[in-house]
N, C-alpha and C positions, 0 to 999 in steps of 0.2 A: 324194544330198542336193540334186538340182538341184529338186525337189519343194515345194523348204521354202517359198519365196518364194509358189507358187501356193496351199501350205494355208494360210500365214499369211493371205492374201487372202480365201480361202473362211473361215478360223476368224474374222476380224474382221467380216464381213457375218454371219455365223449368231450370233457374240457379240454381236452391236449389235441384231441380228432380238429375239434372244430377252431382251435388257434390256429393247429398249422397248417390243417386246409380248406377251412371253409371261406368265405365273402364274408363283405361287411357286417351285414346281421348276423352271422353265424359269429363271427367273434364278438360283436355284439352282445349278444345274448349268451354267449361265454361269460364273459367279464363281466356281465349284472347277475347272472346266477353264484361266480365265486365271489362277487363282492356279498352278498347276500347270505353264503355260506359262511364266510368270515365273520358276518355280523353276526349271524345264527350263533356262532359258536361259541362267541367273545360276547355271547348275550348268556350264554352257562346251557345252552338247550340240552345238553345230555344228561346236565341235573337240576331239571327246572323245579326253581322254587313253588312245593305246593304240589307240585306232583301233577300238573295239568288240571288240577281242581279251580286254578282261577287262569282269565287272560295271561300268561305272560306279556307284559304291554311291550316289551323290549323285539318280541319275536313278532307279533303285532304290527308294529312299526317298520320291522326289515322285512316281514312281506307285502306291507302297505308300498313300501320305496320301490320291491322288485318289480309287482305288479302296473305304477306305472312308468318303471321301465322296461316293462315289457311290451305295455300298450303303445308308446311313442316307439317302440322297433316297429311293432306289428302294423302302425300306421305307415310309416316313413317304408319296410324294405319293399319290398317286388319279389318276396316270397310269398308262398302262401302258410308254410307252416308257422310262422309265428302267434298266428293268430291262435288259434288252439291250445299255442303256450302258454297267452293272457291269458286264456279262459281257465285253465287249470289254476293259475295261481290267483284268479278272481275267485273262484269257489273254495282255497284256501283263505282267503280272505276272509269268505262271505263264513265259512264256520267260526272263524274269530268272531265277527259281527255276531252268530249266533249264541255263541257263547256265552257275550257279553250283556247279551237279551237273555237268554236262558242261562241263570249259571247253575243252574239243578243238571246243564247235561251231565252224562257218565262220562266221569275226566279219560277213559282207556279211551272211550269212543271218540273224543275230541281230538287228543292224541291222533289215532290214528288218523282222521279225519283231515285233518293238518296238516300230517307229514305226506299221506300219500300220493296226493297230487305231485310230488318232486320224480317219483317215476317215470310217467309218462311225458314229465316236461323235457326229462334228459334224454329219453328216446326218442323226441319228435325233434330234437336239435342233433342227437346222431343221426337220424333219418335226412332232415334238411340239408345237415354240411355232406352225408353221401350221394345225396340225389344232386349238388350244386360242384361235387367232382366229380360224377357222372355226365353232368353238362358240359363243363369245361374240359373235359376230356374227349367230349366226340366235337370241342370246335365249338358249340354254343355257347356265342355271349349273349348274359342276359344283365344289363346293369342291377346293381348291388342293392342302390335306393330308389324310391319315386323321383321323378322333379317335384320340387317345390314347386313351379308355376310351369305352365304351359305354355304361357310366351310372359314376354314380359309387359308390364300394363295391359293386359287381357283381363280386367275382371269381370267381363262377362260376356266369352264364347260363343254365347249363341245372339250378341248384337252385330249386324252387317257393318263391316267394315267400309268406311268413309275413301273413297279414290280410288 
């Protein structure tokens, strides 16, 4: 846990990066990582009951919600880093799931196994909101989100159009 002081550090400069200059998903994905933080915290994660020897079902639960909101950014933006996001905070999932199947694992291992993935999610959301001011700085628009539909009443593309 002596770590937590230096992510809170890095996760509040990447949260601030990507409010004030990223696009839609990047603030996005801002605001479901600090909601998620909030939850974490105000769940006692610094002093989890049991020592990491059983599920926290509270921490459980607030990576179950980030996770899919993560997946419904990584569906909807017209980036590509979100997706990798999901995928880290799926695999913090999946050790909760583990867990809860195995509770013989080693509570340090689970620990760690849990929190780590918050690393590489906060660096690929710096990464994203610098490479999406990178665009927007040389003149590259690139819209935020997908369309929802591609025309409207088109539900099926590849049928020949009538007239």
């Amino acid at each position: 846990m002596t770590s937590v002081p230096y992510f809170l550090i890095f996760f509040a400069l990447v949260v601030g990066f990507a409010a004030w200059r990223g696009g839609g998903p990047e603030r996005a994905t801002a605001a479901a990582c600090l909601i998620a933080l909030v939850g974490t915290i105000s769940g006692g994660f610094l002093h989890v009951v049991g020592n990491f020897r059983v599920v926290p079902i509270h921490l459980f639960l607030v990576d179950v919600a980030l996770l899919l909101a993560l997946c419904i950014i990584a569906l909807r933006a017209n980036r590509w880093w979100p997706v990798p996001v999901a995928g880290c905070q799926l695999v913090a999932v999946l050790v909760h799931a583990a867990k809860l199947i195995d509770p013989g694992m080693i509570p340090n291992g689970y620990a760690f196994l849990v929190t780590i993935w918050s690393w590489p999610m906060v660096a690929l959301l710096a990464l994203g909101t610098w490479t999406h001011r990178r665009r927007t700085a040389r003149g590259i628009i690139v819209p935020d989100w997908k369309p929802i539909s591609a025309r409207r009443g088109s539900l099926a593309p590849w049928r020949a159009r009538a007239g």
